[in-house]
GUKEVEX-449131 format. One line per 10 residues: number of its first residue (from 1); their letters; for each residue y, z negated, x negated of N, C-alpha, C. Coordinates in pm, 1 decimal, decimal comma. Each point is the difference from the previous one (the first is absolute). Layout:
# GUKEVEX-449131
NUM	a	Y:Z:X:Y:Z:X:Y:Z:X; ...;
***
This chain:
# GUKEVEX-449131
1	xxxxxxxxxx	-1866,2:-752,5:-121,2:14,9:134,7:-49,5:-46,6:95,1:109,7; 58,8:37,5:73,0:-2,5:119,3:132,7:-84,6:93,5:-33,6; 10,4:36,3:-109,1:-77,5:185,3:-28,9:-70,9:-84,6:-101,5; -55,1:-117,7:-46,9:-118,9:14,5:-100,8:19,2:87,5:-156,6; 145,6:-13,8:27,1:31,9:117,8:-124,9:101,8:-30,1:-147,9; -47,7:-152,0:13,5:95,2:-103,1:-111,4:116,6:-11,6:14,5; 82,4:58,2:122,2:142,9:-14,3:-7,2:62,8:-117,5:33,8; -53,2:-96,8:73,3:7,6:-142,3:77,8:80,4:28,5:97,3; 33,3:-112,0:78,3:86,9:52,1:128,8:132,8:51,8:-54,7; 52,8:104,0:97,4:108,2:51,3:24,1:15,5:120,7:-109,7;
11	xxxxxxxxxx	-109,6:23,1:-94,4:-5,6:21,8:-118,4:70,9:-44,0:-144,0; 32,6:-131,7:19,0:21,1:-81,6:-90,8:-75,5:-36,4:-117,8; -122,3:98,6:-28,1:-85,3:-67,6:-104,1:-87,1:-75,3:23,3; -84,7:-45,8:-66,8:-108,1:-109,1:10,3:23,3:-142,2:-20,2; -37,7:-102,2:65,1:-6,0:-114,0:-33,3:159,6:-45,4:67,9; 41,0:68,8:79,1:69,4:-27,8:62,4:54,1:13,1:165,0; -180,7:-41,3:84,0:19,3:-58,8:101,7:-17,9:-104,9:-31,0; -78,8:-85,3:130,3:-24,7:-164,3:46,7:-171,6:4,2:-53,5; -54,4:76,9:-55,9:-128,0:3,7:-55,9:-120,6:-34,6:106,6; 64,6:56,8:115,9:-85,1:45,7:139,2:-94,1:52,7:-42,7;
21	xxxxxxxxxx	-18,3:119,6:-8,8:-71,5:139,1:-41,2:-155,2:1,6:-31,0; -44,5:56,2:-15,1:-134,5:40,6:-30,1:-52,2:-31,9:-168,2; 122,6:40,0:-47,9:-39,9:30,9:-136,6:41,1:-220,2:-99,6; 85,2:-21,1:90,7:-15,4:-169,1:-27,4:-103,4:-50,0:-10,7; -23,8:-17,6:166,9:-152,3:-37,9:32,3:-145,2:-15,1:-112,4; -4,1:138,2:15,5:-101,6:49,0:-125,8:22,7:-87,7:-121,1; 102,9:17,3:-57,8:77,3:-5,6:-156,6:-30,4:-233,8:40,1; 23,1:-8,0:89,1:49,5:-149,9:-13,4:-149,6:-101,2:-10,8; -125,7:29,3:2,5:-69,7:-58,4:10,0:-42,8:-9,0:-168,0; 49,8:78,7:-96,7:49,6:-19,1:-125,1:45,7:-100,0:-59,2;
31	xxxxxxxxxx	64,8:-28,7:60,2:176,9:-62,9:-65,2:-53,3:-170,6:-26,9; 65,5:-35,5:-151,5:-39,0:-123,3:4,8:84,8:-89,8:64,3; -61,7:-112,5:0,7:118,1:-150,7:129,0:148,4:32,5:-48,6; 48,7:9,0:-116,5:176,3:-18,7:-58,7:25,6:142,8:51,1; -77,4:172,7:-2,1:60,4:97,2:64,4:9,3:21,3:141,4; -119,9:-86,2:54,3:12,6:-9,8:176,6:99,1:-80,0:50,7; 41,7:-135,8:-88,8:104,3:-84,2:47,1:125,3:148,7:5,6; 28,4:34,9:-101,0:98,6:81,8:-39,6:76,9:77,9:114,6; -153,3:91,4:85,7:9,4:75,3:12,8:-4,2:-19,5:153,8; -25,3:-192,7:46,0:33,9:26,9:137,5:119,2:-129,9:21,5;
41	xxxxxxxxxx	70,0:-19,3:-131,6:115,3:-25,3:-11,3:94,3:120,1:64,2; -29,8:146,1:-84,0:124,4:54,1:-8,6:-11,6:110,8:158,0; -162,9:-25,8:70,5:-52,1:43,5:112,3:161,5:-127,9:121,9; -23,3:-131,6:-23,5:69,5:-55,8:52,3:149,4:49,5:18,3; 55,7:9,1:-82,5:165,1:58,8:-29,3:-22,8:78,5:82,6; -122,5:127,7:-16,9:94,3:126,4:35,9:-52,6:-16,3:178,5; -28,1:-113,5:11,1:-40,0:-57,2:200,9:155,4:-20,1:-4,8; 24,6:-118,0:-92,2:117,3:-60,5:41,8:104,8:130,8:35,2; 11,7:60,3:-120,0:101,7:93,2:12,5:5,3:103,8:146,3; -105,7:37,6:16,8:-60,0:100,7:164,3:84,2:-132,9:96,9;
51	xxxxxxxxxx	-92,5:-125,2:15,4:91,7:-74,1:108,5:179,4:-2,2:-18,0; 15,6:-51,7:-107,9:119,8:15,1:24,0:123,1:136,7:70,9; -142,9:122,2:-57,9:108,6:114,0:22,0:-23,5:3,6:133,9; -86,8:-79,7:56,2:-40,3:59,7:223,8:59,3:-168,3:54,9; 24,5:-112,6:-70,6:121,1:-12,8:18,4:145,1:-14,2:45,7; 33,1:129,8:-121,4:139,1:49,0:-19,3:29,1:93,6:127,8; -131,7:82,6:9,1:-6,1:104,5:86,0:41,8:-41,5:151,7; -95,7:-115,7:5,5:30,3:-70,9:172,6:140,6:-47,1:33,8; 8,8:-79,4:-97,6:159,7:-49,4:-46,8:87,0:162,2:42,9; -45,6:82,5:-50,0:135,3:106,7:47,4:22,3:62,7:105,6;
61	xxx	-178,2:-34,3:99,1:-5,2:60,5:89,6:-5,6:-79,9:158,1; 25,4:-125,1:-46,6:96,8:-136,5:126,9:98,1:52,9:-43,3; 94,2:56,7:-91,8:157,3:-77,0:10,8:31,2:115,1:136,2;
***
């Protein structure tokens, strides 16, 4: 969240970066074992998804 101001990146809302942030951090030392699995399950995807898109990116920028 860039500005600290609940909007999440790009201003997309909350809870919808990679749960980088400041306000994770804090919040995650909370979380019981089944919401931490959860939550660096869906931390994984959104890696996967970033690699894939840099990638796609390199891929366009050999051809």
């Amino acid at each position: 969240m860039p500005r600290f101001d609940g909007s999440g990146p790009m201003g997309q809302g909350p809870l919808t970066g990679r749960g980088m942030g400041p306000c994770n951090y804090r919040g995650r030392r909370f979380l019981t074992k089944k919401e931490e699995l959860e939550s660096l399950k869906e931390e994984e995807l959104a890696l996967k998804e970033d690699l894939m898109a840099v990638r796609e990116r390199i891929e366009e920028i050999e051809k």
